[in-house]
C-alpha positions as CSV (number, residue, x, y, z in Angstrom):
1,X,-32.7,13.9,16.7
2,X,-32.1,11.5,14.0
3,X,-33.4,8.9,11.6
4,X,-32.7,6.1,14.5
5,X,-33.9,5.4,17.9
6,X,-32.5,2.0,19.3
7,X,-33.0,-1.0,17.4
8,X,-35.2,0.6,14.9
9,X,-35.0,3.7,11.9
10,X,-37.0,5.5,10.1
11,X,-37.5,6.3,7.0
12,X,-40.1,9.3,5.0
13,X,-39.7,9.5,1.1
14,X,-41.1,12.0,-0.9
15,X,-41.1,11.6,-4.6
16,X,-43.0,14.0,-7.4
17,X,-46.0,13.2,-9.7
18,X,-46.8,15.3,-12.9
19,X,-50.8,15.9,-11.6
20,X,-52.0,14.3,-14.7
21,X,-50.4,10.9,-13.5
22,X,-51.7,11.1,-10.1
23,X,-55.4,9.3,-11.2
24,X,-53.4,7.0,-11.9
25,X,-51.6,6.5,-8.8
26,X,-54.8,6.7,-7.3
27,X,-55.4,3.4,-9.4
28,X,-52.1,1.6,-8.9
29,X,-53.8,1.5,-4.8
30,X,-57.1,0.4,-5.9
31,X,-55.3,-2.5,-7.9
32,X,-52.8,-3.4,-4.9
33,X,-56.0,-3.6,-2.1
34,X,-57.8,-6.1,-5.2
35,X,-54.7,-8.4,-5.5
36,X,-52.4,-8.3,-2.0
37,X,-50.3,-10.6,-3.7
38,X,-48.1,-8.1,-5.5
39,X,-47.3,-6.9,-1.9
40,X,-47.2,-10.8,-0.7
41,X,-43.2,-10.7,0.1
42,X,-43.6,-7.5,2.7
43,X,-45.3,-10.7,5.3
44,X,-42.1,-12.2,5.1
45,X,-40.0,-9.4,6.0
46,X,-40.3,-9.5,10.1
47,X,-37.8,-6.7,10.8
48,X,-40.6,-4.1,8.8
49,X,-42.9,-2.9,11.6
50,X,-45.0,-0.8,9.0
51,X,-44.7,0.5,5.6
52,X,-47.2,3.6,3.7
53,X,-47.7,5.0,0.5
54,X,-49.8,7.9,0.2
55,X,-50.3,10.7,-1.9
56,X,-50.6,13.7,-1.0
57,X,-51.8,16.9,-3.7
58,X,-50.9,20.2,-4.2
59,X,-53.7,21.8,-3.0
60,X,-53.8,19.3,0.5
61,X,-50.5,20.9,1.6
62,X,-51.4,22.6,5.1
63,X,-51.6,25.6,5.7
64,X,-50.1,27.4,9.0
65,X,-50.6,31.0,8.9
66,X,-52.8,32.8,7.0
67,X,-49.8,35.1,4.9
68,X,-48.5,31.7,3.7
69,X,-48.6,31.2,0.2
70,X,-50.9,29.0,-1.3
71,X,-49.0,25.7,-2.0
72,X,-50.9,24.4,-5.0
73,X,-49.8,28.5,-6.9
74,X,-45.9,27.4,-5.8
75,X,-45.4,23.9,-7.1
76,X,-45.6,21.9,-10.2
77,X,-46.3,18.6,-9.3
78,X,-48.2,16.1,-6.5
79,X,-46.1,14.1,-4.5
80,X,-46.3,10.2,-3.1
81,X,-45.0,10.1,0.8
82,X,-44.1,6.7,1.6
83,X,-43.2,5.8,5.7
84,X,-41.8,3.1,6.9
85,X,-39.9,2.0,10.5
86,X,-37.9,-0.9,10.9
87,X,-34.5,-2.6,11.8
88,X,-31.6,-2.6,10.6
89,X,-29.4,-1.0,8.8
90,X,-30.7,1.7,5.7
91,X,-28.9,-1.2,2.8
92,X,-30.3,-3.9,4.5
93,X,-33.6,-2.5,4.1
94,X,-33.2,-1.4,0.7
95,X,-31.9,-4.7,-0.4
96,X,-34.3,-6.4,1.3
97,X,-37.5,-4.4,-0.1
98,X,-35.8,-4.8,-3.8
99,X,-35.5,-8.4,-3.3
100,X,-38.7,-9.5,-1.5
101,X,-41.3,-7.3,-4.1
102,X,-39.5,-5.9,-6.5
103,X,-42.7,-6.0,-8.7
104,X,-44.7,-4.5,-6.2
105,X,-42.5,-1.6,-5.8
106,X,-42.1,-1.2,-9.8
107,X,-46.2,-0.8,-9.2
108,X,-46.2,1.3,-6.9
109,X,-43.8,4.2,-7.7
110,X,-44.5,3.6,-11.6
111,X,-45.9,7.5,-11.5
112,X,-43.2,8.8,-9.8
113,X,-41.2,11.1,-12.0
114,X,-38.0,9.4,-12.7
115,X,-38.2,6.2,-11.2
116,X,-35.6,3.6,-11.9
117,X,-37.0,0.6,-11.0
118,X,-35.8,-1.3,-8.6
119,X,-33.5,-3.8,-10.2
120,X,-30.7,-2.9,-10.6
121,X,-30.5,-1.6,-7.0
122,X,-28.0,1.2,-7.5
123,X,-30.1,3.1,-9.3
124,X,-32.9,2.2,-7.1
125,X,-30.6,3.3,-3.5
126,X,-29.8,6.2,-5.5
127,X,-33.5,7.4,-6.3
128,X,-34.6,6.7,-2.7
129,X,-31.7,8.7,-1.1
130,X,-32.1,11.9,-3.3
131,X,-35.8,11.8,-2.4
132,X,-35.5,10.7,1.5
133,X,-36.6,13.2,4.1
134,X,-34.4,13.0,7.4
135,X,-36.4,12.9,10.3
136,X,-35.6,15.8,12.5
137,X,-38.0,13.7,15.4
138,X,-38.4,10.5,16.2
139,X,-40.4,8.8,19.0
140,X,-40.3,5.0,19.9
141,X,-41.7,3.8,22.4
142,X,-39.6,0.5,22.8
143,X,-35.9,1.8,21.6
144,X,-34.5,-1.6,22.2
145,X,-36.7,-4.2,21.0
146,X,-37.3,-4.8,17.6
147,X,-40.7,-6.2,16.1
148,X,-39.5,-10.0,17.3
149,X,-38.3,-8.7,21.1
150,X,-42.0,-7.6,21.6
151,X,-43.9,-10.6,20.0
152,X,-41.7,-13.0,22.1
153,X,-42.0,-11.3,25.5
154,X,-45.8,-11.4,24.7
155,X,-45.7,-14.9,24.4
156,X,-43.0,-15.4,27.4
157,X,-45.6,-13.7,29.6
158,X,-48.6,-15.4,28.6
159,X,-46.3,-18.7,29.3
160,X,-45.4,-18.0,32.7
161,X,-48.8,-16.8,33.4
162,X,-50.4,-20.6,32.5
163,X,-47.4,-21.8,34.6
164,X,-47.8,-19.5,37.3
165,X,-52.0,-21.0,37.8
166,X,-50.4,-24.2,37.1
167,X,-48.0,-23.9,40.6
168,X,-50.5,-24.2,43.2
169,X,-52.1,-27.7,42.4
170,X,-49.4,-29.3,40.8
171,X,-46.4,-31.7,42.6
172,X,-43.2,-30.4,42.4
173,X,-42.1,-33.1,39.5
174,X,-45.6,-31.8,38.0
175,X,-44.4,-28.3,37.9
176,X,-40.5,-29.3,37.1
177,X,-41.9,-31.0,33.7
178,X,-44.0,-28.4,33.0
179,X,-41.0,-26.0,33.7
180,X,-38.3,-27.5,31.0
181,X,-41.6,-27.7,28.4
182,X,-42.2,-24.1,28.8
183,X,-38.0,-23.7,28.6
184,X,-38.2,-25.4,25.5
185,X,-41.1,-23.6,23.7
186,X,-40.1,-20.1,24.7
187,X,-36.1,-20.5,24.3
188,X,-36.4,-18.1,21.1
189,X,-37.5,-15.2,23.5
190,X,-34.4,-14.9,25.6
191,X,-32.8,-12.2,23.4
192,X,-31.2,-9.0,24.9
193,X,-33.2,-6.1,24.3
194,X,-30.6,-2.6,24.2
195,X,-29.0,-1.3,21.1
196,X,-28.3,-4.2,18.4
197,X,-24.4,-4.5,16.3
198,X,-24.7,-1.5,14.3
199,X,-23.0,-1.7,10.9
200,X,-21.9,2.1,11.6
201,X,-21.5,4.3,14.4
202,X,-24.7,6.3,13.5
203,X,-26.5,4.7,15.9
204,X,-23.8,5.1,18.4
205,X,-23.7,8.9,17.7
206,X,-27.9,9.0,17.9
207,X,-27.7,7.3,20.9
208,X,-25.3,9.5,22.7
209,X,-27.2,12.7,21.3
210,X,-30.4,11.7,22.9
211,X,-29.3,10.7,26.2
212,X,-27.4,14.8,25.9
213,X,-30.9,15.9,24.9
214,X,-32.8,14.1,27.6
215,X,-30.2,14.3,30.6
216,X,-30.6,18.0,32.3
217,X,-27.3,17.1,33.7
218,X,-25.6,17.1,30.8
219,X,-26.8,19.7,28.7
220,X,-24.0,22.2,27.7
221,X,-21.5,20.1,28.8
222,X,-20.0,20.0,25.1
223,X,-20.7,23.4,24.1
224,X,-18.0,25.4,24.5
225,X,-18.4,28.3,26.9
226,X,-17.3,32.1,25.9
227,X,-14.4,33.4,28.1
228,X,-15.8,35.7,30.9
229,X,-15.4,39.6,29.9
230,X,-13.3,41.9,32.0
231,X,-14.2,45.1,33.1
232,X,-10.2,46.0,34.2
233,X,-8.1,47.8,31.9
């Protein structure tokens, strides 16, 4: 599996915190629930479908067997995860972030051991790829719609539901004006749900690799197969 699924991708970061800073992490969250505003820009960005930052100690690592080592006795630091799914491409999302809060984001990964800041943007792409986690599996629900594809068919249904009540009382001029109004209000949800122009053929390779996965039929088909042994001599 891979960081994409249809229209969407996404996206786990995981950067360290000396554990004397992280009170103070704790205190950059408490200051961005009091004033929303540094965070303000993220409405505007449609193509996010959700964005977390969370921190996460050394001693809260799980544990899943019982001859594990202790997590907190192996490492040196606490450590911020931030998740996030959207669409797009990985620069456009970058670029877009850095450009809609670049404040905000300066707030929140302030404690994170060499941040760069995220102007100028190089050194910000840089810092987020060397501390991005690829996601091994990823589940959506509605591969080919994006955020916008689901609120419009939401409204498209609700639509043809006021029109469908509307059809048994109504003339047929009645229902033909109410027709081209509700073609005219809902003409923004028409878009083609499937895999959107991707910028590089990752999403063409992801897509091909899940249908492999998924398909029984084709499973194997492109591994190649050992040459039968012979018992003659």
């Amino acid at each position: 599996m891979s960081n994409i699924a249809g229209k969407a991708y996404a996206m786990n970061v995981l950067t360290p915190i000396k554990p004397w800073k992280t009170w103070l992490q704790y205190l950059v969250f408490r200051l961005s629930r009091a004033r929303p505003s540094q965070l303000g820009g993220l409405l505007g960005l449609k193509f996010i479908h959700f964005a977390r930052w969370v921190v996460i100690r050394r001693d809260q690592w799980p544990v899943l067997h019982k001859d594990q080592p202790k997590p907190a006795k192996l490492l040196q630091n606490d450590y911020m995860l931030f998740l996030s799914n959207f669409n797009g491409t990985w620069d456009q999302y970058i670029d877009a972030f850095a450009d809609g809060i670049p404040t905000g984001l300066d707030l929140l990964w302030y404690t994170s051991t060499k941040y760069p800041h995220s102007i100028p943007i190089a050194d910000f792409k840089n810092y987020i790829s060397a501390n991005q986690i690829q996601t091994r599996y990823y589940y959506n629900a509605t591969p080919g719609a994006a955020q916008r594809d689901i609120k419009q068919a939401l409204v498209m249904r609700d639509e043809l539901v006021a029109l469908a009540r509307l059809q048994p009382t109504a003339t047929p001029a009645e229902f033909g004006r109410a027709y081209r109004k509700l073609l005219a209000r809902v003409q923004r949800g028409f878009g083609a749900h499937g895999i959107a122009p991707a910028a590089s053929p990752a999403t063409e390779r992801a897509d091909a690799a899940r249908r492999r996965y998924f398909d029984p039929d084709t499973w194997g088909r492109d591994i190649p197969q050992a040459p039968a042994s012979s018992t003659g001599r």
